[in-house]
N, C-alpha and C positions, 0 to 999 in steps of 0.2 A: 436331580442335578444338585453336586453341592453347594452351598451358598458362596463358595470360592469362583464356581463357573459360573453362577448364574450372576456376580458381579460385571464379570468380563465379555457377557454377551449382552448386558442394560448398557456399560459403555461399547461395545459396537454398535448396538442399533442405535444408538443416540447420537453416533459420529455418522452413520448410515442415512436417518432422517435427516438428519441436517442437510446432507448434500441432497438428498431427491430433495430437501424443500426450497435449495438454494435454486436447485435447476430447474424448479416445476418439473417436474419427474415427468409427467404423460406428454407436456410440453415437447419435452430434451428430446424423447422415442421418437416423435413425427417430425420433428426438425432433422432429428439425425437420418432418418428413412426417404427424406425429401434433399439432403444433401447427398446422400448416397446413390439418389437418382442423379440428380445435376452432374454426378464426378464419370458418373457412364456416360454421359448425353458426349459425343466430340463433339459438337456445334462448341461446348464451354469451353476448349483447347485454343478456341479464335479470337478472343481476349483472354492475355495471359495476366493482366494483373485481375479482374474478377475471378477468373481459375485458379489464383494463388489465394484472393481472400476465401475462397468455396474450401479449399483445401485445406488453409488455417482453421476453419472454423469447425470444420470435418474432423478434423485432429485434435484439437478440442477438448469438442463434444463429444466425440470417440472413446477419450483416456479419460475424461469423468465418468460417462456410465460405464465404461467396463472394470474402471476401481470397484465400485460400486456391487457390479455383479458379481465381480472375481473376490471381494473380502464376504459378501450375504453366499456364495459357496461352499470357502474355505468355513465361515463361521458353520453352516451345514454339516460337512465334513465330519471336524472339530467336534461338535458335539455328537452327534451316532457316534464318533470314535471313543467318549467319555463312557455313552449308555452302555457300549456295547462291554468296558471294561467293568461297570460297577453289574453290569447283568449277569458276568460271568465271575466276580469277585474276585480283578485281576487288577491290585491295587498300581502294578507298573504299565498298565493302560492307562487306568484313571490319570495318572501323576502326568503320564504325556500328551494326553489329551488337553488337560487344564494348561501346560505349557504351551502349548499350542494355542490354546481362547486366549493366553495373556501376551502370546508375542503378535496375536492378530488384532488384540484390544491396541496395542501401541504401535502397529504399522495405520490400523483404523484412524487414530486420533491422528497421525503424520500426514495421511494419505487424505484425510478430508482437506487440508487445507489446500492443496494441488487442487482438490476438484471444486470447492469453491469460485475457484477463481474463472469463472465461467462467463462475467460477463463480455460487454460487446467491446468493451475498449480494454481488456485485465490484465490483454497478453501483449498489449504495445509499452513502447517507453515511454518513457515520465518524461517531467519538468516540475522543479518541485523549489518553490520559493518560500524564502525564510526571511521576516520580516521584524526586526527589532522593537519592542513596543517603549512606551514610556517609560521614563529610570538612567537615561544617560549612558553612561558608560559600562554601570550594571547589568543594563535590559542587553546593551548593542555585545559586551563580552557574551552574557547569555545563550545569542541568537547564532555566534560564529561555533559556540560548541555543538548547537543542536546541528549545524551545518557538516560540522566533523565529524558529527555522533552516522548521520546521512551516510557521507560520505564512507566512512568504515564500513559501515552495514552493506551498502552497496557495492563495496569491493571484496568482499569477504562473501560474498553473494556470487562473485566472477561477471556483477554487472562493470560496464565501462560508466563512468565519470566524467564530465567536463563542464567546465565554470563558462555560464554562458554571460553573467552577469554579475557585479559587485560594486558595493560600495563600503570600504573601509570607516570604521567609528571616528573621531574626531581625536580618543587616546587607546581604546583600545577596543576590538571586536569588529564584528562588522553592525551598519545600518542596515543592508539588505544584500542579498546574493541568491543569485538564480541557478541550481543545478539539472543538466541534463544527464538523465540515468538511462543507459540502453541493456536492454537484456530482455529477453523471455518474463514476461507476467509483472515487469517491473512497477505499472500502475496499477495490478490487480494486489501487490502486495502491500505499495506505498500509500496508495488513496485513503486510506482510514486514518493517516497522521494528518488531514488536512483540520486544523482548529489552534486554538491556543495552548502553549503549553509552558506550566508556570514551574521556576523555581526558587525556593527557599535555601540557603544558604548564609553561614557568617562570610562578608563580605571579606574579601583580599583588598580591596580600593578603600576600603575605612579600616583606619587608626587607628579607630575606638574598636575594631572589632565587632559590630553591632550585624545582626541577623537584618538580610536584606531580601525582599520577595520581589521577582524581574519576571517578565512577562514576554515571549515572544510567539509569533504568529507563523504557520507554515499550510505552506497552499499546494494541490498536487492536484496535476493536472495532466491528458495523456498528450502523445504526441499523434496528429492525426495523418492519417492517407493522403497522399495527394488526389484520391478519386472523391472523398468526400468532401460537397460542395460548402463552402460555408460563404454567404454570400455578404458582403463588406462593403458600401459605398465610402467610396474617396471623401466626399463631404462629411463625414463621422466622424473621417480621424484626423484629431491635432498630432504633429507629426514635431520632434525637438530632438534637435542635433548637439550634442556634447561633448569634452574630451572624456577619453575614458580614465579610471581611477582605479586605486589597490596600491599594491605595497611591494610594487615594482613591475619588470619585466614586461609582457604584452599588454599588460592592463593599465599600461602611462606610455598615453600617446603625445605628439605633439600637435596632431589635426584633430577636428570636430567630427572624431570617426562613429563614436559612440550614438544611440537611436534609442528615441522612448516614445512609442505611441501610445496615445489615450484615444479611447473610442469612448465618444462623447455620449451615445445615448446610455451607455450601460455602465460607463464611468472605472472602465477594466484598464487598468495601468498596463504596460509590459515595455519590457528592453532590454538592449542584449549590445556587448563591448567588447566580444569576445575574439572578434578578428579586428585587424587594424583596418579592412575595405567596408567603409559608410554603409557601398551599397549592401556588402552580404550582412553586417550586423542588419537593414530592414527587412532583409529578407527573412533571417530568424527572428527578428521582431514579429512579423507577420505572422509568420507561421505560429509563432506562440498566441498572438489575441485569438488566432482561430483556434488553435488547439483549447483557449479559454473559453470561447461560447459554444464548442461542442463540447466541451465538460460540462457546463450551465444545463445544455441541452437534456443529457444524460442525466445529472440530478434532477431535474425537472421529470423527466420519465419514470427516477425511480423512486418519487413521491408518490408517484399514481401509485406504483406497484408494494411499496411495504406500507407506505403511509407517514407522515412527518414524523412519525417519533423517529423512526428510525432510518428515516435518509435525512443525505449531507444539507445543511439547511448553511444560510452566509452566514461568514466566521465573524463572529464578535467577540469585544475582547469578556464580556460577558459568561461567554461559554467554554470556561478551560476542559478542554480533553483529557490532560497527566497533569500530574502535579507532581516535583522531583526536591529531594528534601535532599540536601549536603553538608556533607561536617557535621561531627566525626566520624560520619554512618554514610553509606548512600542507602537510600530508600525511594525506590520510585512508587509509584499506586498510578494506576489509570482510572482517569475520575468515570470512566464510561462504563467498562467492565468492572470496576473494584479488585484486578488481580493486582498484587504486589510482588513486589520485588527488591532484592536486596542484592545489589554488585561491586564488587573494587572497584576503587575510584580512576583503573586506566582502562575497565570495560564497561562502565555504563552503557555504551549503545548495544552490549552486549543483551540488554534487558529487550532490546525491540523487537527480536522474533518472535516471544509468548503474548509480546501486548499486542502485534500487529494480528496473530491467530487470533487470540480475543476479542480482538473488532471486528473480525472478519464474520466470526461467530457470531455475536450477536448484533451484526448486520443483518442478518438471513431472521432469528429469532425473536428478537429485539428484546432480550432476556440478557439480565446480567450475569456474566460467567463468576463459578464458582473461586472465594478467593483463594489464590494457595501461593504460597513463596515460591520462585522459579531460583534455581541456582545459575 
């Protein structure tokens, strides 16, 4: 094999490995063969919302190992079809064989990120809050772009958007704003932005023009089932009624429609102002602190399983994830993977497809990925 094919078969099987190690590979086989059973059984047709989760999960776990099998095939294939042109000295075999290992090396690297995304909550929607850190009007401008940055990514994705929460800076940005994102794997793809993410830039709001570093914090979390129990005593939660706020329209009300619970023992903020009815912003209130301690619960799981380096540990402002450099250059760098990137300054969030694959990856490895500029 030429050292051209034997390149493009180390990058498939290392995009291959990855995924059996993301899925526990012998694991994924008996879960899928014991789901396979369940979808035969009709007793499971008698609850139709456990039959849809059985069926979600079935689909899955179905279109990851059969990536899997379908590219360690095709790689098969691919190469007999290279040996069989260099055994016969048929250099227009060779050439389209090696085409072949190099268009399955870059469906390979595509196609792991899909099957990664395998855990138990990856394929629900998000809720994904952005929190302005200290620095005033700096830090709060900061936090409304990484919101924007969100927000593009997520439509340009064909997920759906909506502001369930906000609160405008005092001149400019926001202090805090909660988005809800729905779409297919929307928390399997968002969850790795959950940390601090810092930027450097010459400031616009100083005079002097002086290089200024702003800080803000962003938290992702999924949206849960209504079959999954989470159990919440009324005596936890302080419960606080407010108008709601922003920079017009449905988010300035003139009643105390707005709702912020704090759950006392674990000290999880959440609230939401996004309809004008008291009662249904508590009701998304609600549903967000549960969607919060079945997130807690999940990271708690899957410390047992990769171990603290590399699961979600709480955000402090201690521990920056990106770090994004502006003016005259954009230059982002993910402090976790080390990839860089370099984007025009009206596609920065154009940078968070390679970095979100990068955490995803060295989620599973807990290795940092190779650096390389992303266009």
């Amino acid at each position: 094999m030429r050292a051209e094919g034997q390149a493009h078969i180390d990058r498939i099987d290392a995009a291959l490995a990855l995924v059996r190690k993301s899925l526990d590979w012998d694991r994924a086989l008996r879960r899928l063969d014991e789901l396979n059973a369940r979808v035969e059984d009709p007793k499971l047709w008698d609850n139709p919302k456990e039959a849809e989760a059985v069926m979600r999960e079935r689909r899955r776990l179905d279109a990851s190992i059969g990536t899997v099998k379908t590219i360690a095939q095709e790689k098969a294939d691919a190469i007999e079809f290279v040996e069989l042109g260099e055994s016969e000295g048929d250099d227009g075999t060779v050439a389209e064989g090696l085409a072949s290992l190099a268009a399955l090396a870059e469906r390979a690297d595509a196609d792991k990120v899909q099957a990664l995304l395998a855990g138990e909550a990856d394929a629900s929607d998000t809720y994904l809050e952005v929190h302005a850190g200290a620095g005033g009007t700096e830090s709060q401008d900061w936090a409304q772009m990484l919101q924007r940055m969100y927000t593009r990514w997520a439509e340009r994705h064909g997920y759906k958007v909506e502001l369930v929460d906000y609160h405008a800076g005092e001149q400019a940005g926001i202090k805090s704003a909660t988005l809800l994102i729905k779409g297919e794997n929307a928390y399997g793809y968002a969850k790795t932005e959950s940390g601090v993410h810092r930027l450097v830039r010459i400031s616009p709001y100083d005079s002097s023009a002086r290089r200024h570093t702003s800080f803000s914090s962003v938290w992702v979390y999924p949206v849960i089932d209504d079959d999954i129990e989470i159990e919440i005593k009324e005596s936890d939660l302080k419960i606080d009624t407010y108008r709601a706020s922003g920079a017009g329209g449905q988010h300035v009300n003139t009643t105390d429609s707005a709702v912020r619970i704090t759950h006392i023992p674990t000290g999880i903020i959440v609230a939401s102002q996004n309809d004008r009815s008291q009662h249904k912003n508590r009701a998304t209130a609600m549903g967000m602190l549960k969607a919060r301690m079945y997130e807690a619960e999940l990271a708690k799981r899957e410390a047992e399983t990769l171990g603290e380096y590399q699961a979600k540990t709480e955000i402090g402002w201690g521990h920056q994830i990106r770090s994004y450099v502006l003016q005259p250059y954009q230059l982002v760098k993910d402090l976790r993977t080390g990839v860089t990137s370099t984007a025009p300054d009206d596609v920065l969030d154009g940078a968070l497809d390679p970095f979100m694959a990068a955490a995803l990856s060295q989620r599973v490895t807990g290795e940092k990925v190779a650096v390389e500029d992303v266009d």
